[in-house]
C-alpha positions in Angstrom: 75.0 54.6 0.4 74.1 52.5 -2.4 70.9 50.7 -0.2 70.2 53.9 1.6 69.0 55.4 -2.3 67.3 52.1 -2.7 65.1 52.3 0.0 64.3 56.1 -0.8 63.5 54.8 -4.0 61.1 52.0 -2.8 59.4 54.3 -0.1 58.7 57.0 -2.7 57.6 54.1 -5.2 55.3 52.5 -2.4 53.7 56.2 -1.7 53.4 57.3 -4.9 51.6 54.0 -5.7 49.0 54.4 -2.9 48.6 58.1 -3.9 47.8 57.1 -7.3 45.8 54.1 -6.0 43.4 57.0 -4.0 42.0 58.8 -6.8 38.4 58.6 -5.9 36.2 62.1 -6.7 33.7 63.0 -4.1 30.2 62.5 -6.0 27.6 65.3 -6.4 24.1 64.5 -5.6 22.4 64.9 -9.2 19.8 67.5 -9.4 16.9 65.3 -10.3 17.0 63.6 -7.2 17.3 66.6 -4.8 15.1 68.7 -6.8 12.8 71.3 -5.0 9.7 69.2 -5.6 11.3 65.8 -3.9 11.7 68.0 -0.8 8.0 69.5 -1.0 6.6 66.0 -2.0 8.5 64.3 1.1 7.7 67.3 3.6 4.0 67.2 2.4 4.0 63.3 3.1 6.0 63.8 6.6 3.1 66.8 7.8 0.5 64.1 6.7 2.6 61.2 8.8 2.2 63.9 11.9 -1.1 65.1 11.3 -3.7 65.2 14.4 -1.6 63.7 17.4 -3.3 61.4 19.9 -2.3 63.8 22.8 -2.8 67.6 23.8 -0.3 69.9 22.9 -0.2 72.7 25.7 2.0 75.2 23.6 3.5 75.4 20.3 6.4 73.6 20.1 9.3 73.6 17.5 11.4 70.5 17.3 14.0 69.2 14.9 13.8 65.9 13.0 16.9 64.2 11.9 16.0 61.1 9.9 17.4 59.2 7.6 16.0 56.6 4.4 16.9 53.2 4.1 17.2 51.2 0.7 13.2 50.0 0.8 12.9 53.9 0.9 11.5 54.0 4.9 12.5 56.9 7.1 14.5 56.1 9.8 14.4 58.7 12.6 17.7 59.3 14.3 17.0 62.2 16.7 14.4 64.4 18.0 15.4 67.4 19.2 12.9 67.9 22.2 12.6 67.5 26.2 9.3 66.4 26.1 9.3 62.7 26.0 5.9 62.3 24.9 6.7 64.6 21.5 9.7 62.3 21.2 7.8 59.3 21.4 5.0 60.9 18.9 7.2 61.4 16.2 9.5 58.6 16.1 6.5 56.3 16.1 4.2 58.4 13.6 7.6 58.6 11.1 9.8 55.3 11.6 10.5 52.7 9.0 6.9 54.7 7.5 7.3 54.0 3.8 7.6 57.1 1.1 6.0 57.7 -1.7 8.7 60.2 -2.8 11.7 59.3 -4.0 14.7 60.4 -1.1 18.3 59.9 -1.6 19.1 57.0 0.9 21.6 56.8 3.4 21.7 61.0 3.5 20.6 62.8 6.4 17.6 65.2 6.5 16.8 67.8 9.0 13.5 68.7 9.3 12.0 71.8 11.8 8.4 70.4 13.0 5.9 72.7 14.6 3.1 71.3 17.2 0.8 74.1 17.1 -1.1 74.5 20.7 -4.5 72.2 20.6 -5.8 74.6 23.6 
């Protein structure tokens, strides 16, 4: 009986201890780097990256960026959200490892709508 309370003892010692160990807050973003004008400044810098494309759009077309920045503050696209291999192509060579002015938290992923308006 005597080593069975001993070893309840050290189990509740050893998870309390790794418990205690795990006390690690989940950070907010502060506001000064996700503020509204980071997001127009990078969006208006992303539009300019995309402007005039080197191939005729037939129709509109809405597709969604997913992208990434990396620590020397280049996008990195992850996935684009189309069928159309040649819009896929477009964007991920217009927009990756293209260096930003503006100021992005890195490592976060960003999901961006883009519109191809019709050249027709």
């Amino acid at each position: 009986m005597k080593t069975f309370k001993t070893m309840v003892l050290a189990v509740a010692i050893i998870c309390g201890t790794a418990l205690n160990a795990n006390t690690t807050e989940p950070t907010e973003p502060s506001s000064k780097t996700t503020s509204a004008a980071v997001k127009r400044a990078m969006n208006v810098e992303l539009a300019n990256l995309l402007a005039e494309p080197n191939f005729n759009v037939e129709q509109t077309t809405s597709v969604k960026v997913s992208f990434t920045v990396n620590s020397d503050n280049e996008v990195v696209v992850l996935n684009v959200d189309s069928k159309d291999a040649s819009i896929e192509k477009y964007i991920q060579g217009r927009l990756n490892y293209k260096k930003l002015d503006s100021k992005a938290l890195v490592g976060q992923t960003y999901h961006v709508p883009v519109k191809l308006e019709s050249t027709l």
